[in-house]
C-alpha positions in Angstrom: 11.9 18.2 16.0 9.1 16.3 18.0 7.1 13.8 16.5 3.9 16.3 16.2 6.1 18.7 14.2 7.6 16.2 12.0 3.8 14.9 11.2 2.5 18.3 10.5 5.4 19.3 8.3 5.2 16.5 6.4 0.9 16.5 6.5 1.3 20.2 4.8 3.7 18.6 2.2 1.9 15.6 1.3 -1.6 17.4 0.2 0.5 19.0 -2.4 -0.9 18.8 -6.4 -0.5 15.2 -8.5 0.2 15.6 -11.9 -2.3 14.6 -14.9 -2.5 11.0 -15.8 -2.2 9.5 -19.1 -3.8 6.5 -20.5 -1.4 4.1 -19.5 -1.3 5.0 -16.0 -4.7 2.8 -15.5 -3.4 0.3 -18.2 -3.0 -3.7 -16.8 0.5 -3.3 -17.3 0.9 -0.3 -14.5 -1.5 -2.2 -12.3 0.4 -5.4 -11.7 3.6 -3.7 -12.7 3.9 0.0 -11.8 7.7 0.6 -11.0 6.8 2.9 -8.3 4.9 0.4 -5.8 6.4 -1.5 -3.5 7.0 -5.4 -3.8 7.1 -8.1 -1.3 7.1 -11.8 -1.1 9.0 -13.5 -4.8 9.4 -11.2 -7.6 9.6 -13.8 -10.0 6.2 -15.1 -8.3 3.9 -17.6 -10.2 0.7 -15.9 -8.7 1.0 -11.6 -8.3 -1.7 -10.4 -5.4 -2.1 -6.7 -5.8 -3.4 -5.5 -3.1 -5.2 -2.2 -2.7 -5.1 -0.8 0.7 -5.9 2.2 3.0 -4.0 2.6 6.7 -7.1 3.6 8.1 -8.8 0.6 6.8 -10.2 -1.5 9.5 -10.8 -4.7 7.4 -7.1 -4.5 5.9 -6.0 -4.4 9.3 -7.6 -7.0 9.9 -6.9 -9.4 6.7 -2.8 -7.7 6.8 -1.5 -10.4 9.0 -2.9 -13.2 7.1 -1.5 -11.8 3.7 1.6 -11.4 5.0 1.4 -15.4 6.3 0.7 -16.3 3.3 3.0 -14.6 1.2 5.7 -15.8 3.9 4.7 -19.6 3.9 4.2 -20.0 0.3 6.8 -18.8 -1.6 6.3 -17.9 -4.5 3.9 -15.1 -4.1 4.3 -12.0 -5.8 3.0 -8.9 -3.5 2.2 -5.5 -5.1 1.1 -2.6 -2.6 -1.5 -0.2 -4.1 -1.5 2.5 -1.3 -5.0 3.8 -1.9 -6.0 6.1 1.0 -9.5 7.2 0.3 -11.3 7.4 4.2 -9.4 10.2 5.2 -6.6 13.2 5.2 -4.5 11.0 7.7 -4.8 8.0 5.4 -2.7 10.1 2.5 -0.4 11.2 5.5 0.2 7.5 6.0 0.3 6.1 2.3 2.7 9.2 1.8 4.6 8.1 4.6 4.7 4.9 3.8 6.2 5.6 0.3 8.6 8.2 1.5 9.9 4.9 3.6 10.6 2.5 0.5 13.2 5.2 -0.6 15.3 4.4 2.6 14.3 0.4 2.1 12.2 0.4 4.5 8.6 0.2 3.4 7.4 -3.0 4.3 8.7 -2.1 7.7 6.6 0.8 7.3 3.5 -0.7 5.8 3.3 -3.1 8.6 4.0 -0.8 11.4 0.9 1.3 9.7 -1.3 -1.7 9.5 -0.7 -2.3 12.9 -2.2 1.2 14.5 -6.0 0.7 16.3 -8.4 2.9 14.7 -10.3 4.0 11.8 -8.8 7.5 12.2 -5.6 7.3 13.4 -3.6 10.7 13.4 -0.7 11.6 11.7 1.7 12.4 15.0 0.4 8.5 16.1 1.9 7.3 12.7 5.0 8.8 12.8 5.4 7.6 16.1 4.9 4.4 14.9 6.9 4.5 12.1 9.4 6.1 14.2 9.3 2.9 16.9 10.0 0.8 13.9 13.4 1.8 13.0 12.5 4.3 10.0 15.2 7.4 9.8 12.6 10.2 9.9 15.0 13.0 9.2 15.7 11.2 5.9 11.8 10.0 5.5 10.8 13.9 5.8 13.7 14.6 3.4 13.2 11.9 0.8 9.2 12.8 1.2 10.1 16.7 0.1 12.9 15.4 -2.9 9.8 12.8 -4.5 6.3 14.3 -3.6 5.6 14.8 -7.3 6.4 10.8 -7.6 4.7 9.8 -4.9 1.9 11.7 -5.3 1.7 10.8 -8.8 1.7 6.8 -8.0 -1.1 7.7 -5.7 -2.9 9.3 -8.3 -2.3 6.1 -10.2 -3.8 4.0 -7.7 -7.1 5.9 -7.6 -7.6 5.9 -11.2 -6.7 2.5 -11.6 -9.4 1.6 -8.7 -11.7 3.9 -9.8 -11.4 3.0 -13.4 -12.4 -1.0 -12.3 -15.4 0.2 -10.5 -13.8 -0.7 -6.6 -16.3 0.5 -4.4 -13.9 0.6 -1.2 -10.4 -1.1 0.6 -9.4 -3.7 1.0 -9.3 -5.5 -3.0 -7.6 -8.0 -3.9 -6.4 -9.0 -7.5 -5.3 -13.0 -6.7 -4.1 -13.8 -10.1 -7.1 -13.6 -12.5 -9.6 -13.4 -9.3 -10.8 -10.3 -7.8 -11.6 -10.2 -4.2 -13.5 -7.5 -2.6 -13.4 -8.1 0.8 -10.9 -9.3 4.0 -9.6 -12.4 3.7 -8.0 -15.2 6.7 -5.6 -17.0 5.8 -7.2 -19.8 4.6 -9.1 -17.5 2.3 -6.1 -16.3 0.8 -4.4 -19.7 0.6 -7.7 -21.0 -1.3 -7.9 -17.8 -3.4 -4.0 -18.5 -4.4 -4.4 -21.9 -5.4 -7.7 -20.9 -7.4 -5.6 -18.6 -9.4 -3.0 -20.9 -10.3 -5.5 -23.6 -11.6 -6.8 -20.5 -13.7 -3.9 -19.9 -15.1 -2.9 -23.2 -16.1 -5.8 -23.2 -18.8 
């Protein structure tokens, strides 16, 4: 199947019904600990980031290689992914795709393949090309995609009431610990915003 069919296929798929939420789906617990998003950097991290994002996102683009420096050289950063795709049908293509990925183990590989695409509206056969060029199994993406849909698209769901629910007025966020960021960060910015948080959370 050619990487045009594979995104279309999976396109029609994705913009399938979520299910209804419940309270605690926007409670603090599912926002810093939602078993369905993806973690990177320490899991037993001193500071959590929790990072809302959209692949279409030109200022996440631009702040992702920073965050992903500073989660490196640090150490004990805890890294949540809050796929929130709210510029476009092609960003819930790619958070969708994204997600399908972490079922293979593969979603940071994903997520930073994603982040990497030039554009504000990047198409769907561009990011399954990408993805693709980054190692991911699409034959087993498009099948786990099909087999969890109703969680994925519930976890996106989530996302959007949990962002919604806290007022966010677009991508990227950042929740640093007790701090809430609005806006892309360098690295510096993130380092400062780290260390911030932990002198927070000391009192």
């Amino acid at each position: 199947m050619t990487v045009r069919r594979i995104a279309l296929a999976l396109a029609a798929l994705f913009l399938a019904a979520a299910p209804a939420l419940a309270q605690s789906d926007v409670s603090r617990e599912m926002i810093v600990g939602d078993p369905a998003a993806p973690v990177g950097g320490d899991p037993e991290g001193d500071v959590t980031i929790v990072a809302y994002l959209d692949y279409n996102c030109p200022y996440c683009k631009r702040s992702a290689p920073a965050l992903d420096r500073l989660v490196k050289s640090d150490g004990k950063v805890r890294l949540v992914y809050k796929e929130w795709p709210i510029l476009s049908e092609s960003s819930v293509v790619g958070a969708k795709l994204a997600l399908a990925a972490k079922y293979q183990g593969k979603y940071e590989a994903a997520h930073k393949a994603l982040m990497g695409l030039v554009g504000a509206k990047v198409p769907a056969d561009k990011m399954t090309a990408a993805l693709t060029s980054a190692g991911i199994d699409m034959a087993r993406l498009k099948a786990d995609a099909a087999a969890h849909n109703a969680e994925i698209s519930a976890a996106l769901k989530r996302n959007d009431a949990q962002a919604r629910g806290m007022q966010f007025r677009g991508t990227p966020v950042y929740l640093i610990g007790p701090l809430l960021v609005a806006a892309p960060l360098d690295y510096e910015g993130f380092k400062d915003a780290v260390a911030q948080a932990r002198e927070r959370q000391k009192k």
